[in-house]
FILUM-211622 format. One record per residue (C-alpha): x, y, z. Coordinates in steps of 0.2 Angstrom, whole numbers, padded with zeros to 4 digits, always signed. Layout:
N
XYZ...
This chain:
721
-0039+0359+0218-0045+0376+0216-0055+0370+0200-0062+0356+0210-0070+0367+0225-0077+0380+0213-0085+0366+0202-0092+0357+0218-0099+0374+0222-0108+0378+0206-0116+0360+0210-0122+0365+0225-0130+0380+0218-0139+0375+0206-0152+0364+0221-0150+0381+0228-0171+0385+0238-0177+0405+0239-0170+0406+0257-0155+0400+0251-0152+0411+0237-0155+0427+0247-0143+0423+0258-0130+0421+0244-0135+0437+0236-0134+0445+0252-0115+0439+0255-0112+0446+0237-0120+0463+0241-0112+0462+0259-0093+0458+0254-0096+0473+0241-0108+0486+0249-0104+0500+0235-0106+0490+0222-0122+0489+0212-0128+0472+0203-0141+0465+0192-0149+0449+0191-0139+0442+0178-0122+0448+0186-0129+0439+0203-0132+0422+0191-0113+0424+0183-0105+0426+0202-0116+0413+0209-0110+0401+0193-0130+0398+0191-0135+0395+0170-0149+0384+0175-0164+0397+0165-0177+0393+0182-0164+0398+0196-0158+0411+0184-0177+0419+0184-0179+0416+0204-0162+0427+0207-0175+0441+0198-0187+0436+0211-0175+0437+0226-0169+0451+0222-0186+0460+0218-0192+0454+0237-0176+0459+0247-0178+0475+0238-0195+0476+0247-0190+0469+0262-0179+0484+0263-0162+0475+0262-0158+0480+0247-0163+0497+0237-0166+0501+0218-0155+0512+0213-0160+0513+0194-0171+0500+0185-0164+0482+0187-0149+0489+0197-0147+0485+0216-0137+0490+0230-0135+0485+0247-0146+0496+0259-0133+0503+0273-0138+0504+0291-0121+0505+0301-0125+0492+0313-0140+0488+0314-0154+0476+0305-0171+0476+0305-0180+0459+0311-0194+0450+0318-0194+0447+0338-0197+0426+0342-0199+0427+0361-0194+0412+0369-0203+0405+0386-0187+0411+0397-0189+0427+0394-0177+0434+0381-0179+0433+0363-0171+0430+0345-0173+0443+0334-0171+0434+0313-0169+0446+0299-0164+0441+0279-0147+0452+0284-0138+0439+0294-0137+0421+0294-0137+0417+0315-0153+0424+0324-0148+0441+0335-0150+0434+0355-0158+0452+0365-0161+0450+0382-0178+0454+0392-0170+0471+0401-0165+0476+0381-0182+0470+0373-0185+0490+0377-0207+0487+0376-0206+0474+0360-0218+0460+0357-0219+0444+0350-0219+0445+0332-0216+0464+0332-0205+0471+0317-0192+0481+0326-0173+0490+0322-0160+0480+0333-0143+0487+0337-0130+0474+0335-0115+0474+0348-0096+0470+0344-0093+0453+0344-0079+0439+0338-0084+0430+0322-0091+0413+0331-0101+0419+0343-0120+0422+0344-0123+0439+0339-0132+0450+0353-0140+0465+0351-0152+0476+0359-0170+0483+0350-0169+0500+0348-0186+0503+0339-0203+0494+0335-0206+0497+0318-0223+0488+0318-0231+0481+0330-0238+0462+0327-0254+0464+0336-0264+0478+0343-0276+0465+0355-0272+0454+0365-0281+0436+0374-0278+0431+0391-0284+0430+0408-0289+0443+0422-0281+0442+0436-0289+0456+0448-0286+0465+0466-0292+0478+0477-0286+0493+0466-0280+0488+0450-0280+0471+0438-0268+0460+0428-0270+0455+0412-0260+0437+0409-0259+0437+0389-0260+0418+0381-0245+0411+0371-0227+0420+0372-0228+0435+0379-0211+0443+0389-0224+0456+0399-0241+0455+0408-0253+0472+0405-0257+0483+0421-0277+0486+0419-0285+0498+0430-0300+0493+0440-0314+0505+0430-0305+0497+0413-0310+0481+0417-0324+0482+0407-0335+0469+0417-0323+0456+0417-0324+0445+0433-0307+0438+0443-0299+0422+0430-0308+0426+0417-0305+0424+0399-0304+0441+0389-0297+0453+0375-0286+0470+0379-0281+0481+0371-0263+0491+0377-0266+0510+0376-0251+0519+0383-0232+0511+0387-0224+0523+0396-0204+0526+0393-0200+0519+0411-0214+0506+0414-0211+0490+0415-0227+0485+0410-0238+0492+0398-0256+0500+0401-0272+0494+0394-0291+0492+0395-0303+0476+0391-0311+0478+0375-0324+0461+0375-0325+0449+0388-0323+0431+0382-0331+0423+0397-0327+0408+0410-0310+0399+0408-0314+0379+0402-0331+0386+0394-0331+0377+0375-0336+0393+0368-0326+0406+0378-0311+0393+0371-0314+0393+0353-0315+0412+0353-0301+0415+0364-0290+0406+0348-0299+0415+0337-0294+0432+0345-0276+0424+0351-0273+0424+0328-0283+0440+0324-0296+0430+0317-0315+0438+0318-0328+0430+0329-0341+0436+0319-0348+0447+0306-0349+0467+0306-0370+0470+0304-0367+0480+0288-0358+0465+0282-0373+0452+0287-0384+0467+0281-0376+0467+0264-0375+0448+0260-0397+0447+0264-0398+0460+0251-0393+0451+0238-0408+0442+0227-0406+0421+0226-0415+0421+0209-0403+0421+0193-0409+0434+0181-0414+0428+0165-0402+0440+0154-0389+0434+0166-0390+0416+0163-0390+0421+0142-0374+0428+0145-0367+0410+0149-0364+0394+0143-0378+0383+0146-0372+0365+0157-0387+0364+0165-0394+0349+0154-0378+0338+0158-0376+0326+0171-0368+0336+0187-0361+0330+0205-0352+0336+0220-0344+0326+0231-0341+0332+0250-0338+0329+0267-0355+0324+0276-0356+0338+0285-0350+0351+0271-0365+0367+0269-0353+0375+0257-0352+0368+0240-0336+0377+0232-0333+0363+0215-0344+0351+0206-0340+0340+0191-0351+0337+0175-0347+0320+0163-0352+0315+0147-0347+0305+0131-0347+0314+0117-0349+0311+0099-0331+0312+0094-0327+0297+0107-0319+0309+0121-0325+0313+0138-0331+0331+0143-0327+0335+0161-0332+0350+0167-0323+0357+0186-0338+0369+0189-0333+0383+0203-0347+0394+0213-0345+0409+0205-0342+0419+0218-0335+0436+0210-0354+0439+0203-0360+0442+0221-0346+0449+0228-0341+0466+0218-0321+0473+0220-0321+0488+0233-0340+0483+0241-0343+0479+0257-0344+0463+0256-0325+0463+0247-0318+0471+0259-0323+0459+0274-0319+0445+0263-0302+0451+0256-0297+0456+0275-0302+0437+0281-0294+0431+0266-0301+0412+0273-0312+0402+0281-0305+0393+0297-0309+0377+0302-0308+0372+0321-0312+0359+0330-0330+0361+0332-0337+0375+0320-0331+0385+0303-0329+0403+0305-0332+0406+0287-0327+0420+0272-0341+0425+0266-0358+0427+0278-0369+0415+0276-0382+0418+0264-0366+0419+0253-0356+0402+0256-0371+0393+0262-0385+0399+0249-0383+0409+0236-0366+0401+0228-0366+0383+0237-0370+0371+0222-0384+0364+0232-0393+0349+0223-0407+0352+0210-0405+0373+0210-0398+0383+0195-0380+0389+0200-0369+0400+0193-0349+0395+0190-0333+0399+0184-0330+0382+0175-0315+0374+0165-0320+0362+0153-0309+0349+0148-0311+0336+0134-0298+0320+0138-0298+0302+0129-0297+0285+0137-0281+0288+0143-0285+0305+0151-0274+0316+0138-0282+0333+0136-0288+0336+0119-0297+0353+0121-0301+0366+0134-0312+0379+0138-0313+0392+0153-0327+0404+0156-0344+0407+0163-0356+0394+0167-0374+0388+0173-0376+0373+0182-0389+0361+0189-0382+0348+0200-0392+0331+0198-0386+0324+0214-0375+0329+0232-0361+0313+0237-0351+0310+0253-0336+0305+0250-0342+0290+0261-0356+0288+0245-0344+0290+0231-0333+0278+0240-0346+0262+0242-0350+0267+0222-0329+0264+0219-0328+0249+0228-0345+0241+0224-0348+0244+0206-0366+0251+0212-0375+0266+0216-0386+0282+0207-0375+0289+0195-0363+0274+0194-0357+0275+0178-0354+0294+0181-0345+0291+0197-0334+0275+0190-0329+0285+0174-0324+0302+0184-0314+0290+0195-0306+0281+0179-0301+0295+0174-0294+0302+0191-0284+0286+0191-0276+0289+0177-0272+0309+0179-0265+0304+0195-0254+0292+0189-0246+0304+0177-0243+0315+0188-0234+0304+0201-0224+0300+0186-0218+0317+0180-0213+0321+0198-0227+0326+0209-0225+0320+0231-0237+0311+0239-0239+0313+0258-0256+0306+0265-0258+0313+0281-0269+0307+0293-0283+0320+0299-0287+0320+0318-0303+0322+0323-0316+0321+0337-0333+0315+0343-0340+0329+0354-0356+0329+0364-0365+0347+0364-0354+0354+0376-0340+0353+0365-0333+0341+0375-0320+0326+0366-0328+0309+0369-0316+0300+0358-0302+0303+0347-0305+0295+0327-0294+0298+0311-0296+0302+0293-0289+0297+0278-0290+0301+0261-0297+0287+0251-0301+0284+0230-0317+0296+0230-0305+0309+0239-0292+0307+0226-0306+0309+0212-0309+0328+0217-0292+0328+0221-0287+0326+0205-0298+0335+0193-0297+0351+0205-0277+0349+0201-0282+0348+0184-0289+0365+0181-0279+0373+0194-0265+0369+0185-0272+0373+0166-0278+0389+0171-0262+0394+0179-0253+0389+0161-0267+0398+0151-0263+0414+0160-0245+0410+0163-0240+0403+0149-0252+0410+0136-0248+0399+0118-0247+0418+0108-0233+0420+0119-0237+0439+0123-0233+0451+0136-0233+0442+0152-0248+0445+0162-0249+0449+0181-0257+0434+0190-0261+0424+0206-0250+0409+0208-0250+0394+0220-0230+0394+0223-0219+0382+0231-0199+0383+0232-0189+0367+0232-0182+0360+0249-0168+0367+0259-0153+0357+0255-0146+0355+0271-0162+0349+0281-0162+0336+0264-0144+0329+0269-0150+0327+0288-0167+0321+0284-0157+0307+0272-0142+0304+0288-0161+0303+0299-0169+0289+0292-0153+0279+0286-0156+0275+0305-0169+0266+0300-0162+0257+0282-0169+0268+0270-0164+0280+0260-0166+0296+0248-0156+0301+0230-0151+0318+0232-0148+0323+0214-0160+0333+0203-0175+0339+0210-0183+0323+0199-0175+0310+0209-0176+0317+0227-0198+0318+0223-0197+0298+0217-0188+0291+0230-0196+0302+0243-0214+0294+0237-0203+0277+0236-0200+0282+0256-0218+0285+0260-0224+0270+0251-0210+0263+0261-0214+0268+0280-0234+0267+0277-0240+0255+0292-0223+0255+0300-0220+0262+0318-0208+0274+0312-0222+0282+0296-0228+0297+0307-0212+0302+0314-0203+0300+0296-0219+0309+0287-0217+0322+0299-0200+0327+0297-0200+0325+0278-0215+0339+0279-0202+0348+0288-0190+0347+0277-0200+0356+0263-0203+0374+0261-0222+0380+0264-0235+0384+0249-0239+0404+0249-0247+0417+0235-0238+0427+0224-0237+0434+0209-0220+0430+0204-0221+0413+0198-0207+0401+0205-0219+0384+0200-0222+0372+0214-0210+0357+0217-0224+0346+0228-0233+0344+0214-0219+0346+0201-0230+0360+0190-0223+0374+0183-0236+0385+0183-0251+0383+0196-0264+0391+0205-0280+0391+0217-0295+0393+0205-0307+0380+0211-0312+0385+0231-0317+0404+0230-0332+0402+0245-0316+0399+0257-0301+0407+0251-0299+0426+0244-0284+0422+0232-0298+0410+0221-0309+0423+0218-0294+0436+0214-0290+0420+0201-0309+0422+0195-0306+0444+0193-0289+0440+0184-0295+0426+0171-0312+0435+0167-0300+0450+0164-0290+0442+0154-0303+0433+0143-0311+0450+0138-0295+0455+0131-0292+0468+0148-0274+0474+0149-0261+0466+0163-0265+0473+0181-0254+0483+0194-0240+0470+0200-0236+0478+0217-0256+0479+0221-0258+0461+0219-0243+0455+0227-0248+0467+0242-0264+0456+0242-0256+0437+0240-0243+0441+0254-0259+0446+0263-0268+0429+0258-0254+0420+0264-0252+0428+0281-0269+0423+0284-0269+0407+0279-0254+0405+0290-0265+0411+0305-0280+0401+0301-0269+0384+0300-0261+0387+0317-0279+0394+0326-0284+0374+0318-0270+0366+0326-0272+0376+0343-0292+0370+0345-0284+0350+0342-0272+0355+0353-0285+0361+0365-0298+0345+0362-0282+0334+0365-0277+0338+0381-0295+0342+0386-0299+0323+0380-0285+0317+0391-0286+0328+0407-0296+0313+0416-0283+0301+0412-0268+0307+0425-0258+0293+0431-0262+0283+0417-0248+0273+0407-0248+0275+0389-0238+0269+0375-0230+0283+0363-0217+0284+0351-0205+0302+0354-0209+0313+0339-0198+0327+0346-0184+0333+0353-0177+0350+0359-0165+0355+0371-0177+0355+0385-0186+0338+0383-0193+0326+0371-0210+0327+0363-0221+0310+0364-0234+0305+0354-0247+0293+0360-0257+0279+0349-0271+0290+0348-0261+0305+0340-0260+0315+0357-0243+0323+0361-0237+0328+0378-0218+0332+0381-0204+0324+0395-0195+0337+0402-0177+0337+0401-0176+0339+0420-0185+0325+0424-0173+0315+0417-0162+0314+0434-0152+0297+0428-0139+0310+0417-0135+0324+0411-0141+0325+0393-0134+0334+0378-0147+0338+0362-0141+0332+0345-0148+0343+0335-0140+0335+0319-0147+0316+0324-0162+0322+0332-0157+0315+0349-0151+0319+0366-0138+0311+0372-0133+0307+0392-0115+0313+0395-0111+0300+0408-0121+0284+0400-0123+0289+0381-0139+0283+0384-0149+0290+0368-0167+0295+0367-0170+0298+0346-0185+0302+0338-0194+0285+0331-0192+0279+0348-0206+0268+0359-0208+0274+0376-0219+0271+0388-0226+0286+0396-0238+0292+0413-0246+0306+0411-0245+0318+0427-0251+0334+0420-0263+0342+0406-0262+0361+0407-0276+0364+0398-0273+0386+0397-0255+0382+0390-0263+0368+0380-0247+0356+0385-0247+0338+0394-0233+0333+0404-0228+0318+0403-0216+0306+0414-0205+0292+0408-0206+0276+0414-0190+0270+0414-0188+0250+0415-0201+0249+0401-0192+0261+0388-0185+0255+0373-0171+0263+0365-0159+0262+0350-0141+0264+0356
């Protein structure tokens, strides 16, 4: 019996995700806290042989030794870091008030109350005291130190008196900020602004602050939009010097520079954008060569020529890290003269690129490569709308270069579907506005054959150049470099996803990491056009872990690579051209780079692309409930794509969601099923599960909170019992 469980266990190991590990490694360190290890007496305890789980226990251990959970007592040895107790987390208020504190050094998330928050803020990194408690029950503590604050600034709104001013902050905030009157800054009563807290005295409830930049009028498109941007800590707009900077620099290519390079310019070049793209990060070349094959060549804007390390210009870029894209406008990079001029590869100008050159055959099957510097001349600018009618009609400029690229794709695409790569088409929501910003109708994209061409071929050398570096055929010393990473599924969300859509007579293989991708793609092929696809897409997105930058390479199990990166969009991400730097580098025969550094700069990257994604989906959120806030009383039909302990999320036909709340739902008293994604009445075990159609009135949109309310009509509902 023993042998059975300890063999069952190793099993279970071995689908073992990063978050997982560390909280094996953890247990280990935790049941002995004297004890040192290494990685490859955490593999033998944790019966792990597989080589790739064995090389992420290095990686684990290397981060919770940063994270300051574990400390390196002498090169590859660890030891758990003792605090008594206490731990060191990050504070998730929640809307009532009192907040959960998660930390890699338990497994439950500590519960502290408002009265023991003692002055921390959403977000903040802070030292938590943890009180006695039996085994089973929620762990309480109280915060004892902010260790870091999340934010320094603050959006919200002015609420103002006689003597003295409120400021309300946006988003979860357990405390409002006292301002005084001569503070104010100019702001008027209701008004949207930024503040910034200068004092918190021991005994105050509420901190002090003053207004550092008044937004403007509450409803105003523009005061919106910034207000999101300052809500994330993204930039509204570029520093002078930096503008000042970018007109410097020269938009002829020198001559002796353009020597230096390999010459494309006299092979047919394309790019293929969105219709209302300025900035040109990719472009392809094609042509048949003599030896039969096809040269393809993923030309990138070669941004690292402008942009020096350490200038201004680098330092603005490297602190953004991203463009952002919201609903109405793209807060970009790099100013300007920069992602719209001088390296956009704008139609019928000299350009310079980073480029990887790929020779396939017929059958797309690499036969030689090539990375380095480039000129380019682009012959001609596509839509994707253009390239498409050239796919499906045969006919076009450039035909035969558009329908051989798109061959080609097909092909590189199916191979990779086959080794193991997912395939989840989202649809994109997007908006007609008028020049006010306001939403006159909702529409949506999806990716179609001239999407999957680019798709494809930026893949391609993404991936090639991550190996080249990687995975270098001399097999020397590895080299320190930027990889695209993404860690395999958490088992358990796996198992209840698979129990979830059972539900709906479908089903997952949960063996190797090979099986769960193909009949995960088997699934979406499965659901596409079905009134349960958004609700199943969804929740499988949730089940995965999210992409991020590192330097430790861990290979990414949504595409199924084993070595991949982000070399193809350096105008709009900071990562790319640290790809460009690190390649050039390491063409010239330069020695490896400082590990730490450059791991400092990826967790930065990914931080900010973290931000950007959710200040995206806060301006949908903001043109969705402003597009419906003429619409109250009207019925709607919705399918619930949520449910928490406090209601049920609904989402409408046209991709707007409002929420239920759990109190209006006066028939019963209702439990959440967090395992079935239901609640449950007590009394009549009536059950509202996600995938289920509603029909819905909408009696509020709160447009400050960005939230509708929504009420149920009851007769018209259609449930599965």
């Amino acid at each position: 019996m023993a042998k059975h469980k300890k063999d069952k266990r190793a099993k279970l190991v071995e689908t073992f995700n990063k978050p997982k590990l560390k909280n094996a490694i953890l247990n280990i360190f935790y049941d002995q806290p004297e004890r040192t290890y290494n990685y490859k007496q955490i593999a033998d305890l944790l019966k792990i042989q597989d080589p790739e789980i064995v090389k992420l226990v290095f990686v684990v251990l290397e981060e919770l030794a940063e994270s300051t959970s574990l400390q390196i007592v002498q090169r590859g040895k660890y030891k758990l870091k003792s605090r008594g107790g206490s731990i060191i987390g990050m504070v998730d208020i929640q809307r009532q008030g009192f907040a959960y504190i998660t930390s890699e050094e338990v497994e439950k998330p500590v519960l502290v109350s408002a009265h023991n928050l003692n002055h921390a803020m959403d977000g903040d990194k802070v030292k938590v005291l943890l009180y006695a408690m039996h085994k089973k029950q929620q762990p309480e503590g109280e915060v004892v130190e902010v260790l870091e604050r999340a934010k320094s600034v603050y959006v919200g709104t002015i609420t103002k008196s006689r003597n003295f001013s409120f400021f309300i902050p946006s988003g979860k905030s357990a405390f409002d900020i006292f301002i005084p009157n001569e503070k104010l800054n100019g702001a008027k009563d209701g008004q949207k602004a930024i503040a910034k807290i200068t004092e918190w005295p021991a005994r105050a409830k509420n901190p002090f602050g003053e207004i550092i930049e008044v937004l403007g009028d509450v409803g105003n498109n523009n005061t919106e939009m910034h207000a999101i941007l300052a809500e994330f800590d993204l930039p509204l707009r570029f520093p002078e010097n930096v503008l000042k900077a970018a007109e410097k620099i020269p938009d002829l290519i020198p001559a002796e520079e353009i020597e230096r390079r390999r010459d494309m310019r006299g092979i047919t070049t394309l790019t293929i954008d969105p219709h209302d793209a300025k900035d040109f990060d990719d472009a392809l070349s094609v042509r048949k060569l003599e030896n039969g094959h096809w040269e393809v060549g993923v030309h990138i804007a070669d941004v690292s020529y402008y942009v020096s390390p350490g200038s201004i210009l680098d330092e603005e870029a490297y602190e953004r890290a991203t463009s952002v894209y919201l609903v109405d406008r793209v807060v970009p990079m790099l100013p300007e003269k920069l992602s719209n001029g001088v390296c956009s590869l704008r139609p019928n100008e000299d350009k310079l690129c980073f480029s990887a050159i790929f020779q396939l055959d017929d059958e797309a099957e690499i036969q030689k490569q090539w990375f380095g510097r480039t000129v380019i001349h682009s012959d001609k600018r596509f839509a994707y709308e253009d390239a498409q009618a050239i796919i499906e009609t045969g006919e076009g400029e450039l035909k035969d270069e558009v329908l051989t690229l798109h061959r080609l794709a097909v092909k590189l695409r199916e191979s990779r579907f086959k080794k193991g790569s997912l395939g989840f088409e989202r649809i994109e929501v997007k908006f007609n506005l008028d020049e006010n910003g306001k939403p006159l109708s909702v529409y949506f994209k999806e990716a179609k054959e001239s999407n999957h061409l680019v798709e494809e071929f930026m893949l391609l050398a993404n991936k090639r150049v991550a190996e080249f570096i990687g995975n270098p055929e001399d097999h020397k010393t590895p080299r320190t470099f930027v990889y695209r990473i993404h860690d395999k599924p958490d088992p358990d969300k796996l198992m209840n996803f698979n129990h979830f859509i059972h539900k709906f007579g479908y089903g997952l293989q949960l063996g190797t990491p090979g099986q769960i991708s193909k009949s995960m793609n088997l699934l979406m092929t499965n659901v596409r056009g079905k009134n349960e696809q958004n609700v199943i897409e969804t929740l499988a997105i949730r089940t995965m872990a999210k992409a991020a930058y590192s330097t430790r390479n861990i290979g990414h199990y949504g595409l199924s690579f084993e070595y991949y990166t982000h070399f193809t969009s350096p105008i709009r991400r900071y990562p790319d051209v640290m790809v460009h730097r690190l390649l050039e580098r390491y063409l010239e025969g330069g020695r490896t780079v400082n590990a730490p550094k450059w791991e400092e700069m990826c967790k930065h990257s990914s931080d900010m692309e973290n931000k950007a994604a959710n200040a995206e989906r806060s301006s949908i959120k903001y043109k969705q409930v402003e597009f419906m806030q003429d619409k109250i009383g009207e019925e709607f039909t919705g399918v619930i794509s949520g449910v928490t302990d406090w209601g049920i999320f609904v989402e409408l036909e046209n991709k707007c969601e409002g929420m239920v709340s759990v109190s209006s739902l006066d028939d019963d008293f209702y439990i959440f099923d967090e395992k079935n994604y239901c609640l449950v009445g007590r009394h009549s075990h009536r059950k509202f599960q996600l995938g289920d159609e509603v029909k819905v009135e909408i009696i509020r949109a709160n447009l400050e909170k960005k939230q509708l309310d929504f009420r149920l009509i009851k007769e018209k509902q259609k449930s599965r019992k």
